[in-house]
Steps between C-alpha positions, in 0.01 A plus 500: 500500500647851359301668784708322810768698515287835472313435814789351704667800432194696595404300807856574603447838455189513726683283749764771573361804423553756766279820580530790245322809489417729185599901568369572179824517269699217721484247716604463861687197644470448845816597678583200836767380642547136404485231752728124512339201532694202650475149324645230325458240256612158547438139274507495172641850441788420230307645221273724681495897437374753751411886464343689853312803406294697759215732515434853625258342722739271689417178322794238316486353151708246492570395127620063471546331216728222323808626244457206241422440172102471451556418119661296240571706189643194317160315516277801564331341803489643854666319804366348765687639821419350860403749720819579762342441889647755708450649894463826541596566796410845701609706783358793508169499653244440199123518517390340169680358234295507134658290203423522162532435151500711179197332331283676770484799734345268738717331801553127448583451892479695781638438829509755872767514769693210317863524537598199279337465162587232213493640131474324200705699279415504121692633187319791510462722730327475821376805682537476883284743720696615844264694724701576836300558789405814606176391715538307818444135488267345409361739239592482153441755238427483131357696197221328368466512135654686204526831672685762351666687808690219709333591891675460826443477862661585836360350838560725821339270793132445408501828285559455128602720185373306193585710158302323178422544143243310311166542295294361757303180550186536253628227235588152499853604643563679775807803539643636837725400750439273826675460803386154630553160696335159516197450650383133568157444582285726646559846602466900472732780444425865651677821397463866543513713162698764585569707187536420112521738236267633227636365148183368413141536607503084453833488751513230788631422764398176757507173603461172223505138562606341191549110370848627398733739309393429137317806346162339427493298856173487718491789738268675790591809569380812703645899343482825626496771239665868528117636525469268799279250337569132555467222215439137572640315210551159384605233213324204535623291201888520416557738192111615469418849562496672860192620633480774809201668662568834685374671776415874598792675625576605879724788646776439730733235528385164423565106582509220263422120599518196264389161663511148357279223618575211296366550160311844616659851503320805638699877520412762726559838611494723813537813586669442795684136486203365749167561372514284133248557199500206213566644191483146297491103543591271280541110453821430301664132499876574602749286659584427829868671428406870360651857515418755692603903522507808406445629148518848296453644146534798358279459223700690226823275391690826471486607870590341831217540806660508818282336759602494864302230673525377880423106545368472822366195535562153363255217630686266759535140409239221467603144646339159340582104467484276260521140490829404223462129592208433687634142585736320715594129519708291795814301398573583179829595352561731440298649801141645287412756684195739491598922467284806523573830362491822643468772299495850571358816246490862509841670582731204505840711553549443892569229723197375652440186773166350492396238735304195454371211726477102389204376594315188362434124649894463411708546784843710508817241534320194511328526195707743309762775544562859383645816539413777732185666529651822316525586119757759485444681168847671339435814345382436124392163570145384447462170600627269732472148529415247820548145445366205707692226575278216611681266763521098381399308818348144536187613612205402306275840475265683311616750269510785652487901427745833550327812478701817416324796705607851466548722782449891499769713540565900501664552159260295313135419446340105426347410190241264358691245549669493833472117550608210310509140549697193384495124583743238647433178380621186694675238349439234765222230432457184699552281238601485072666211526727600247848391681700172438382381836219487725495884675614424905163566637315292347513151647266191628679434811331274777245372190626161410236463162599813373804641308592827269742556225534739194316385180627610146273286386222660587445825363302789637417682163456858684748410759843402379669179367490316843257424793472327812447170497297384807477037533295358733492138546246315627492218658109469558596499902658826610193788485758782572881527451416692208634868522704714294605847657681798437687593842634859506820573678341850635158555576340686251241739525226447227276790601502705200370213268119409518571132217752227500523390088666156381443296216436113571511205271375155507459183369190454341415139688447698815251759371311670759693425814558704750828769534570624837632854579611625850735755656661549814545851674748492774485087473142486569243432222136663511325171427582130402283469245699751313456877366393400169434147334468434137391217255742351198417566217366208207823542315846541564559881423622821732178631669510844634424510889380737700496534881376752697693630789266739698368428812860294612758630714823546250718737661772206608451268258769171595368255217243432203417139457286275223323184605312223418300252650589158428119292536460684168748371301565159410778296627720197530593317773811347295705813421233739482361684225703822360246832424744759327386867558645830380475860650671794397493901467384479895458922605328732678252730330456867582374600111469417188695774212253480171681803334735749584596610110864493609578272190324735258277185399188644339402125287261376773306791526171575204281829438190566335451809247531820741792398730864439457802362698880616575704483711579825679873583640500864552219473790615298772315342757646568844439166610533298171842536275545689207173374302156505485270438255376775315146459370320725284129532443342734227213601564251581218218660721223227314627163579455316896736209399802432303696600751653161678901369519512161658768313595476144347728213626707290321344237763216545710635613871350375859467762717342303771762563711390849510197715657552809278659692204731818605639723219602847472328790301564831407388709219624813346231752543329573850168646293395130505397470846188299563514244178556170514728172400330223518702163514363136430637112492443230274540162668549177237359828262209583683406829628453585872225718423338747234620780777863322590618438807603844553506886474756769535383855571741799348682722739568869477844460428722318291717309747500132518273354734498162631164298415372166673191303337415227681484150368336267786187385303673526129584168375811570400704085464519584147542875422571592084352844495545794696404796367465881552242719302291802580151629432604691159202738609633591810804700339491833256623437151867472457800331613533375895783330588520253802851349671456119654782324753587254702169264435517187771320267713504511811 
């Protein structure tokens, strides 16, 4: 393309261009003392060229770029030259570094406060942007687009001097000069206006929050005028035109405020810094990371508006947690541990301790073990990180919860989201059965008819490779002499679980005989005839079993035991008669997990016409990982159904063991307070009921909220539907969107 070389040139041009004034027969160059900058270049510098050139204004063009050939003349092809990766390396304090190259006036990178930056170097030149500071940390200062006067600031205390060109803010780019730092999360910015000159009728000078430095960005932003009128103004869609709406002007001095509640922005004024009027409100999707300052124009690109403004307020810092790993497991290794994040918004530039307590069922050094109760913030950090180490012991217990609670402090305020919880899982279970031997407790000692030894012959097909292999022998005279038991070195406390699970197998021949199941706490058991008895099935496959542990003492549990009694079975006096039995996957049940999204695994889950499903990772649930599922329902304002997702097994589940459903719920509007969510069960693919088994009324927030249906009279042996839908007439037309978690039986 003929035409490259033109605009590189002029790009160039505009790049270093300094301010010049017309007298009417010559021009005037600004006269300033020039300034050093301290750096150096290291890495691949052998065929690198530099040229430092510097402004009027203060500011450092540094000019890089590779002394080779770029073209063959011989073949009349260009070369192909690796770029040359070099550190440039700075010393004197620098408050924004801009880099760019000559295709475009626009900055490719941008970086504040670095002191360390790595180029890539091409054979052409490079055009590096030095701004020194002049403003205390952490403010930054820039001009925003393609102004013709290069602006400046100074920063005495809270008071600043803020000189700017530009053609205002009308179009779909935007012209002045901004002093500003990072705001993350919510916040508001106060400042006192206290004089600006009169280049243009259309002059500012304020406060803006702004997505970020490009010309066209997103902004809010709240102006004073020289007449003393105030302009709220905003760009809602990157690179669209700005829109403002004004207001009547006051005498005397005058207060601006600029506020940020998540996605909403409202700017005020006062006459007097206490007593605020809105001037304007508007909802703007921004990220949590945005800028926020002070910004001025003069309107006309041929003058500079000198605005001196004093910042007298900057919103104090808003504390919150997160869950980064909502989960925690014993004896693994490496150690899997569960972490929370702190993070912190608002004015980030300071040290700040918050404190915290740990709270939960999980208790501190038996359970798990972390550091102190403090987060100690260094200045310019945002987030912190607190990890849970979960202790491996040989107790058998439930799984068990940490929550993360925030506590107040005098240098910060609480948000939302002040508590957050994770779970330790144990790894202990009384018997898999997947070990080369039998596991120490378990034994038949004292029962001469019965024995136990690992069977790899017998597999449980949801419970490993191996089982337990229980013989009895009988010899058609001994009645007892029949026990198999699982001793436990400690006594453990089984409190926390309300079922004891197992799977039993047995030969078919002895179909409908009779399975004994006892305990004993502190060496005594509650009855002889067992807690729980159970009949063999007709064939010889794993049957799920069930027993219910309520109403028995558990707290010191010494033993668990399986019987039989012998009149039942038939013997042989000569040798006796060998009965082969298998158990395996023996536990204690506190819940049963039917989804946590965690795996992202969307395939078991169907919708009907007006809802859809995804899985959601930028809204966490406190108390349930990083996902949820994200289900959308559009609403057409004519149609009651149509509105259903259902979670369909790949195999129908038994939740007998069960008395209800829990899941969590949140949506993301509080306007729909009062509706519903129904829920319903298919069991061997029959419904419950026309009406389900359950309802779910809306809160008037959008927080998750934990939700219990109860199950006692739902037949529920056989479960391949649950589903979720709403009364489509219920809800206004348009799109409502719902978050699900952490769906188990318990």
């Amino acid at each position: 393309n003929k035409r490259q070389p033109y605009w590189r040139i002029k790009n160039m041009i505009t790049l270093l261009s300094d301010t010049t004034t017309w007298n009417g027969s010559s021009w005037n160059y600004p006269n300033f003392t020039a300034g050093a900058m301290d750096y150096t270049l290291t890495g691949e510098t052998q065929n690198v060229r530099q040229l430092l050139l510097q402004k009027s204004n203060g500011e450092f063009y540094l000019l890089l770029w590779q002394e080779v050939s770029s073209y063959d003349y011989s073949t009349h092809t260009d070369i192909s030259n690796p770029n040359a990766v070099v550190s440039l390396n700075i010393n004197t304090p620098i408050e924004r570094v801009e880099t760019f190259l000559l295709d475009s006036t626009t900055a490719k990178a941008s970086y504040s406060n670095h002191r360390s930056i790595t180029l890539n170097v091409p054979d052409e030149v490079m055009v590096v942007r030095l701004v020194p500071r002049s403003l205390s940390f952490p403010w930054s200062q820039s001009d925003i687009g393609s102004v013709a006067l290069s602006g400046s600031s100074e920063q005495s205390g809270n008071l600043f001097t803020i000189k700017a060109s530009g053609q205002d803010m009308f179009s779909t780019a935007d012209q002045f000069r901004y002093v500003y730092q990072k705001l993350h999360g919510d916040g508001y910015i106060i400042a006192r206006i206290e004089a600006m000159e009169h280049t243009s009728g259309s002059a500012r000078a304020g406060l803006m929050m702004r997505q970020s430095t490009n010309s066209g960005s997103e902004h809010v932003s709240i102006f004073a005028r020289p007449g003393g009128e105030r302009a709220f103004h905003w760009r809602a869609v990157a690179n669209t035109n700005a829109q403002t709406l004004s207001t009547q002007p006051i005498s005397g001095p005058y207060w601006l405020k600029l506020a940020r509640t998540g996605d909403t922005f409202k700017g005020y004024y006062s006459t007097d810094g206490s007593n605020w009027t809105l001037a304007g409100t508007q909802i703007i999707p921004m990220n949590w990371e945005i800028f926020v300052g002070m910004a001025v124009t003069s309107a006309t690109n041929s003058e500079l508006n000198t605005a001196i403004i004093e910042q007298t307020y900057l919103s104090h810092q808003q504390v919150i947690v997160k869950p980064v790993d909502a989960i925690g497991n014993e004896g693994t290794s490496p150690l899997d541990t569960a972490t929370f994040a702190i993070q912190r918004s608002g004015y980030i530039y300071s040290t700040l301790p918050v404190t915290y307590t740990l709270q939960g069922s999980a208790d501190w050094n038996s359970d798990y073990t972390s550091t102190s109760w403090i987060a100690n913030f260094p200045a310019g950090v945002d987030s912190l990180y607190v990890s849970i180490d979960p202790v491996n012991d040989a107790h058998i217990e439930a799984d068990k919860t940490v929550v993360l609670k925030l506590q107040s402090g005098a240098n910060y305020g609480i948000g939302n989201a002040w508590q957050a919880q994770a779970t330790l899982y144990d790894d202990e279970k009384i018997g898999t059965f997947e070990s080369a031997s039998v596991p120490a407790e378990w034994n038949a000692t004292g029962q001469p008819r019965s024995s136990v030894a690992i069977d790899i012959g017998k597999s449980d097909p949801a419970g490993g490779a191996q089982s337990l292999r229980w013989t009895y022998n009988d010899n058609d005279i001994d009645r007892w002499g029949n026990e198999i038991r699982c001793d436990f070195a400690l006594p453990q406390d089984w409190q926390w679980a309300n079922k004891l699970t197992f799977r039993f197998a047995s030969p078919a021949s002895v179909s409908g005989k009779t399975i004994y199941v006892n305990i004993r706490n502190n060496g005594i058991a509650p009855t002889s005839s067992g807690i729980a008895q159970f009949h063999l099935a007709p064939n010889a496959e794993f049957q799920d079993i069930v027993v219910d542990l309520s109403g028995y003492e558990r707290d010191q549990i010494t033993s668990l035991f399986f019987y039989l009694d012998g009149e039942q079975f038939p013997g042989n006096p000569s040798g006796g008669i060998d009965y082969h039995f298998n158990i395996d996957q023996v536990a204690l049940f506190d819940h049963v997990d039917v989804a946590d999204f965690e795996d992202s695994d969307l395939a078991v889950w169907t919708t009907q016409t007006y809802s859809t499903v995804s899985i959601e990772t930028t809204q966490l649930d406190v108390a349930g990982g990083k996902n949820a599922l994200k289900w959308t329902f559009n609403a057409d304002g004519s149609s009651a159904w149509g509105n259903e997702i259902v979670l369909n097994p790949s195999t129908p589940l038994d939740w007998t063991c069960g008395k209800v459903l829990k899941f969590r719920f949140a949506t993301t509007s509080s306007l729909l307070a009062g509706k519903h969510i129904f829920l319903n069960i298919k069991n061997n693919g029959v419904g419950y009921s026309s009406s389900g088994v359950g309802s779910y009324v809306l809160p008037d927030d959008s927080l998750y909220h934990d939700v219990t249906i109860p199950l006692v009279d739902v037949p529920r042996d056989l479960v391949t539907h649950l589903s979720f839908y709403v009364y489509g007439l219920e809800f206004a037309a348009g799109s409502h969107t719902f978050l699900i978690d952490n769906i188990r039986i318990e």
